[in-house]
C-alpha positions in Angstrom: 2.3 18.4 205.2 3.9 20.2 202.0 7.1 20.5 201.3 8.7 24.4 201.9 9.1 25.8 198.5 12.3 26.8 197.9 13.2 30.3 197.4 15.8 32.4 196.0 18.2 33.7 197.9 17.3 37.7 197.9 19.7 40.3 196.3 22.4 42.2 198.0 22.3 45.7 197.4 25.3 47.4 197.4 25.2 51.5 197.0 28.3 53.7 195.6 28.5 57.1 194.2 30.9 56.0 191.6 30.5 52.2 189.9 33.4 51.2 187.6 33.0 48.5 185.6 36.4 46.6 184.5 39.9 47.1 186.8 42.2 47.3 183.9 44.2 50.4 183.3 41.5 52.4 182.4 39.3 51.4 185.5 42.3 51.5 188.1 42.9 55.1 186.8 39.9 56.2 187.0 39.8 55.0 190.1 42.8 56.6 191.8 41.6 60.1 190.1 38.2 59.7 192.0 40.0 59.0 195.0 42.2 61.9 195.1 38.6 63.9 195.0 37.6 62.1 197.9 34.7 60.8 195.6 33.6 57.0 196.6 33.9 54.7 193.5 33.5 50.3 193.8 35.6 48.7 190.8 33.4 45.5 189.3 35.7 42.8 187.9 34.7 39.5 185.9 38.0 37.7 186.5 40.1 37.4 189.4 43.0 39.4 188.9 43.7 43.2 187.9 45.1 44.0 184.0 43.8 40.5 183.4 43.4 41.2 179.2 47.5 41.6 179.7 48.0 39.1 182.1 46.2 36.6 180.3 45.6 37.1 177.2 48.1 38.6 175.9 51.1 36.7 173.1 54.9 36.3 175.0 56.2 38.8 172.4 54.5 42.1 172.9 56.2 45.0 174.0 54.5 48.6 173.9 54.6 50.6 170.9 54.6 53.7 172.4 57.6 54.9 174.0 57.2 55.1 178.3 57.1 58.7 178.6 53.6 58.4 176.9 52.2 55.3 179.0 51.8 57.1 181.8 49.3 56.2 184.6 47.8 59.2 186.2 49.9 60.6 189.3 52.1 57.4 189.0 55.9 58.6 189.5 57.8 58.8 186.4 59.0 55.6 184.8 62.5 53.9 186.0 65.3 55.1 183.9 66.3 51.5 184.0 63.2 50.7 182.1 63.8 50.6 178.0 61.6 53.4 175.8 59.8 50.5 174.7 58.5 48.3 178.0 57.6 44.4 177.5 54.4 43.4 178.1 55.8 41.8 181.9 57.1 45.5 182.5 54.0 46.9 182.3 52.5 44.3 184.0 54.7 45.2 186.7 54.0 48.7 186.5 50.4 48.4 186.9 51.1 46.2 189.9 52.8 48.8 191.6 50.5 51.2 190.5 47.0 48.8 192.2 49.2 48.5 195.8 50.9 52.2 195.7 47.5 53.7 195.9 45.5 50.6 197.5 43.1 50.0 194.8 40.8 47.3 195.9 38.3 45.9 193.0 35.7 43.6 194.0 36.7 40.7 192.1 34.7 37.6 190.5 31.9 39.7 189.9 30.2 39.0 186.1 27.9 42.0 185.1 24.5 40.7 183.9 22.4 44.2 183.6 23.0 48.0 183.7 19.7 50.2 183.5 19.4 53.8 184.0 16.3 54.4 186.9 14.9 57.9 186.0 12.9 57.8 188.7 15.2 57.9 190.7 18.6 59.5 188.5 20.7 56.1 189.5 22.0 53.7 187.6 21.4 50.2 188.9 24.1 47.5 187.6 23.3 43.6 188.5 26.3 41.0 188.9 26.8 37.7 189.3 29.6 36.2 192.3 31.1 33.2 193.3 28.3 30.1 193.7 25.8 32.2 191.6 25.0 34.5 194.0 23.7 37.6 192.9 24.3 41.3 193.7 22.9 44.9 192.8 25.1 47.8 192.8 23.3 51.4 192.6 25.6 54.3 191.8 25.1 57.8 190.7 27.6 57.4 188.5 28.8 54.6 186.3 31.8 54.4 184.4 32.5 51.7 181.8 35.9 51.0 181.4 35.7 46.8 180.6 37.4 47.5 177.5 37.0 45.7 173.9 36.3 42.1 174.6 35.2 40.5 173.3 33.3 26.6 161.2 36.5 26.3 160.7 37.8 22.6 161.4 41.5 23.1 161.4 43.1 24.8 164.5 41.4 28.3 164.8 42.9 30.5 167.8 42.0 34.5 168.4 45.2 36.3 169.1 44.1 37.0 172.7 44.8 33.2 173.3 47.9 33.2 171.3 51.1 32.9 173.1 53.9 31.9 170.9 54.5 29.7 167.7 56.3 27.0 168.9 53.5 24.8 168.1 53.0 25.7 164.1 56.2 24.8 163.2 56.0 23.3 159.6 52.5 24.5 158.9 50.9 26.2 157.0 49.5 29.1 159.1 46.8 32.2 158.2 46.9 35.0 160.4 43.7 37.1 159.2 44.4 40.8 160.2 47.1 43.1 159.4 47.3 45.3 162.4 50.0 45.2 164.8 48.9 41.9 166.5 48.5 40.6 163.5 52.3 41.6 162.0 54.0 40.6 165.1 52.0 37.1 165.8 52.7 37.0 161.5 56.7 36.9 162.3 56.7 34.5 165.4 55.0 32.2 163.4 57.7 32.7 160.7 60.1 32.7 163.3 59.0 29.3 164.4 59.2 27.6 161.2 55.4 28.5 159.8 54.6 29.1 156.6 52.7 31.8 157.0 50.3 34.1 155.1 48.7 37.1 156.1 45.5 38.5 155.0 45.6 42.3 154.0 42.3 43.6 152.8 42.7 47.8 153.8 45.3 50.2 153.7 47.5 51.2 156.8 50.4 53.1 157.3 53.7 51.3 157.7 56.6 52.8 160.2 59.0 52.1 162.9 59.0 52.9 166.7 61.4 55.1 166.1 59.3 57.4 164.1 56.4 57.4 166.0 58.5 58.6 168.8 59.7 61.2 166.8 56.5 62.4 165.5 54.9 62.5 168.9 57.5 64.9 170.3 57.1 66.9 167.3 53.1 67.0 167.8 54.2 68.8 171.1 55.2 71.6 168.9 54.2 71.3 165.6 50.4 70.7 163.7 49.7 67.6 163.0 50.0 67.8 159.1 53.3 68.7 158.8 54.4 66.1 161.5 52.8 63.8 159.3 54.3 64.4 156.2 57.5 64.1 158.0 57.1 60.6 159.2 55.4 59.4 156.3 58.4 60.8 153.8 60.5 58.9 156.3 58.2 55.6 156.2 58.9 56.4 152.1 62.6 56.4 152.2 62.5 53.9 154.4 60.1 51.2 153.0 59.9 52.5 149.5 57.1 51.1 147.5 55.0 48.3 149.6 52.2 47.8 147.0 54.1 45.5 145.2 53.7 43.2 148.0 49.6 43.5 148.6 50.2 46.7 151.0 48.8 50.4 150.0 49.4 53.3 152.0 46.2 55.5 152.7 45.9 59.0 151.6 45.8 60.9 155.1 49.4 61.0 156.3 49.4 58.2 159.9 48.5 60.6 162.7 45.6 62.1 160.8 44.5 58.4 159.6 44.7 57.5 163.2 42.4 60.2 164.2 39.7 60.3 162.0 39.7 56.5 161.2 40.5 55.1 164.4 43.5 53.1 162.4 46.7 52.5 164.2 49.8 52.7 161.6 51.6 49.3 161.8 54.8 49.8 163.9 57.2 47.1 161.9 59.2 45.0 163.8 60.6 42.9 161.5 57.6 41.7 159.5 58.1 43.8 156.0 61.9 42.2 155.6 60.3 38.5 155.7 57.4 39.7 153.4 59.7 41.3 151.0 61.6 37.8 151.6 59.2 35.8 150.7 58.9 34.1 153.6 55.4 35.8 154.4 52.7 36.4 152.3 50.1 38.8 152.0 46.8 37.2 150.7 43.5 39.0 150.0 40.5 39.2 151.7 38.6 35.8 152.7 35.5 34.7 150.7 34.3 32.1 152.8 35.9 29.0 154.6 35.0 25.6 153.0 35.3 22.2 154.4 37.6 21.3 157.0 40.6 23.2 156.2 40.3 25.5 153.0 39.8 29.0 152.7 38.6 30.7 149.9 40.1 34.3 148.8 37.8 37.6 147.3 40.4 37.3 144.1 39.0 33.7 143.7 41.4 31.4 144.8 41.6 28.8 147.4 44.7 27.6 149.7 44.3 24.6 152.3 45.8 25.6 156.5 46.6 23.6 159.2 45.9 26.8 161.3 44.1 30.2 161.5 44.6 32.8 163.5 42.4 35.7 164.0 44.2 39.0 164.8 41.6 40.7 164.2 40.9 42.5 167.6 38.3 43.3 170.2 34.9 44.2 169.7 33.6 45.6 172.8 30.7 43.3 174.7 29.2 46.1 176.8 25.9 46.2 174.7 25.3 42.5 175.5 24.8 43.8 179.2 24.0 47.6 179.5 20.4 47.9 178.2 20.9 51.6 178.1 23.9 52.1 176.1 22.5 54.3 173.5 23.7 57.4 176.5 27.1 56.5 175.4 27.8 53.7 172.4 26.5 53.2 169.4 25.0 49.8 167.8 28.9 49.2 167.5 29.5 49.2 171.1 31.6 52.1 170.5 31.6 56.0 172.1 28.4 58.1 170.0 30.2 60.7 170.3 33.4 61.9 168.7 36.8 62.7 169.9 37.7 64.8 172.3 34.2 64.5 174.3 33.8 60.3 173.4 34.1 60.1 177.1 31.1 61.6 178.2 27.7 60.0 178.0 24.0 61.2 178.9 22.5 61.1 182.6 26.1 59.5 184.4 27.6 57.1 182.6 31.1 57.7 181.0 33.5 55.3 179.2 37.0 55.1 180.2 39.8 53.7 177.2 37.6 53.6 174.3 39.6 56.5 172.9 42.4 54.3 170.8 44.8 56.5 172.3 46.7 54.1 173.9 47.6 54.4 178.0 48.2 58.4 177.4 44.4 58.5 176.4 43.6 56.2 179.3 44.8 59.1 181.7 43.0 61.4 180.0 39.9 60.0 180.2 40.2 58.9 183.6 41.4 62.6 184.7 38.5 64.3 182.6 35.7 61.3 183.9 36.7 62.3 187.5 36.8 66.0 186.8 33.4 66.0 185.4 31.9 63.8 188.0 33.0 66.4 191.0 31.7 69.2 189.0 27.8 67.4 188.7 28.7 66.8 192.5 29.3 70.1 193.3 26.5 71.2 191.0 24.2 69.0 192.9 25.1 70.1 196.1 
């Protein structure tokens, strides 16, 4: 008598109108605006908590470098007057906390997405995840909404700022931090402030300013076009800093807000990180060549240094192509939105992106507001 052959277990099909993929802010937003349409919407998680990028992966030192008002959840009440303008990373946390029990969001946790594919036979997408034990799943929406964020041979310590925490453990080394955005500044001085030598690589120009200015120059966008509020801030980031290309850093041409726009390039928000450079105690290298060896990095000007440690602050690049074999209705080979701000949002035949704006939270709310909006009208147009 032959053995049985064994079989796979079969697929459970699970059907939504609305399939979010990713519960951080931008999917719990979107969420809670679908809700308050009545429209039915699943949230997909790969890890087991909500916010995880900020619970987890996020350095001990990070505060938000927007002020409150503008990190704003959509109808969340107002932020606590306790709060400070500028909330710590655990605030936050907190907030979003609040914000996943006030209005019962329930993501279906644990579940990696494998496969997204658009069925034009029958105008749903069908999206393929993998739970607890292996077992696998289909989810077949009408909608789907991407909102997993930007996720994303060197022999010496190499760490990615995501699993950064603090610099207690460089003290006394010499330490590369290779990007010069605001991760990169920040983790720059807690290494310093630990007792690294540290060097930072600085290969672009970016705009340099304080909280304080940004703040400023968003309540004047309220009222005022966005190039003179830019040559407001940036004659004030003048005054301020003075002359920075002495020390490696160029300003670019288009005043911040305008830079920020059309390149996508967040201005550095200093917190301390231009005093130790003009200090000495940091220092801004070029561009990397190649790494050589076990420890030694070679520079675009030629030279080479030797480093206990790298770290790479060099941010996320979105993994969403890996698994949605139809991106080309909303990203490009970059796994970012085709199409251009204000309508990056919006993709062909359902799908829409949630906080791939660079907006920060206050561009989170907008997308998930307009996302939701749009979906009841091709609802209503349906019907």
């Amino acid at each position: 008598m032959e053995a049985a052959a064994d079989h796979e277990p079969a697929m459970s099909v699970h059907n939504t109108t609305v399939l979010i993929i990713g519960a951080g802010p931008a999917g719990l937003a979107t969420s809670v605006c679908l809700s308050k349409l009545s429209i039915a919407n699943t949230i997909l998680e790969k890890e087991h908590v909500a916010c995880s990028l900020w619970k987890t992966r996020a350095y001990d030192r990070l505060r938000l470098h927007v002020a409150k008002q503008y990190c704003h959840l959509p109808f969340a009440p107002p932020h606590s007057p306790s709060l400070p303008t500028f909330m710590s990373k655990d605030q936050f946390v907190a907030y979003v906390d609040t914000y996943v029990s006030t209005f019962r969001i329930q993501p279906t946790f644990g579940r990696h997405v494998t496969s997204a594919a658009y069925d034009a036979g029958t105008g749903k997408w069908r999206v393929e995840a993998q739970a607890a034990g292996g077992r696998r799943e289909a989810y077949v929406a009408e909608f789907l909404v991407v909102a997993s964020g930007e996720n994303g041979g060197f022999d010496g310590v190499t760490v990615h700022s995501s699993g950064y925490r603090n610099g207690s453990g460089f003290s006394g080394k010499d330490v590369l931090v290779v990007g010069c955005g605001n991760s990169g500044m920040e983790i720059g001085l807690d290494l310093c402030n630990h007792g690294a030598r540290v060097s930072i690589v600085v290969r672009n120009p970016f705009h340099v300013v304080t909280r304080g200015m940004v703040h400023l120059g968003m309540q004047m966008m309220k009222y005022m076009k966005m190039e003179y509020v830019d040559s407001v801030v940036a004659s004030m980031a003048n005054l301020y800093y003075g002359d920075l290309s002495k020390y490696g850093i160029r300003r670019p041409s288009d005043g911040p807000f305008t830079y920020k726009s059309t390149a996508g390039q967040t201005p550095v928000i200093d917190v301390g990180t231009i005093d130790k450079i003009r200090a000495g105690q940091i220092q801004v290298v070029p561009g990397i060549k190649r790494v050589k060896g076990t420890s030694e990095v070679e520079f675009a000007d030629g030279t080479t240094r030797r480093f206990d440690a790298i770290v790479f602050a060099t941010g996320y690049r979105s993994s969403a192509n890996s698994w949605l074999k139809d991106f080309r209705y909303i990203f490009n080979e970059e796994g970012t939105p085709k199409n251009r701000t204000p309508d990056h949002w919006r993709g062909e035949n359902g799908i829409y992106c949630a906080g791939y704006s660079k907006m920060g939270i206050n561009g989170i709310s907008n997308d998930a507001e307009a996302i939701s909006q749009d979906i009841m009208r091709q609802i209503m147009k349906k019907n």
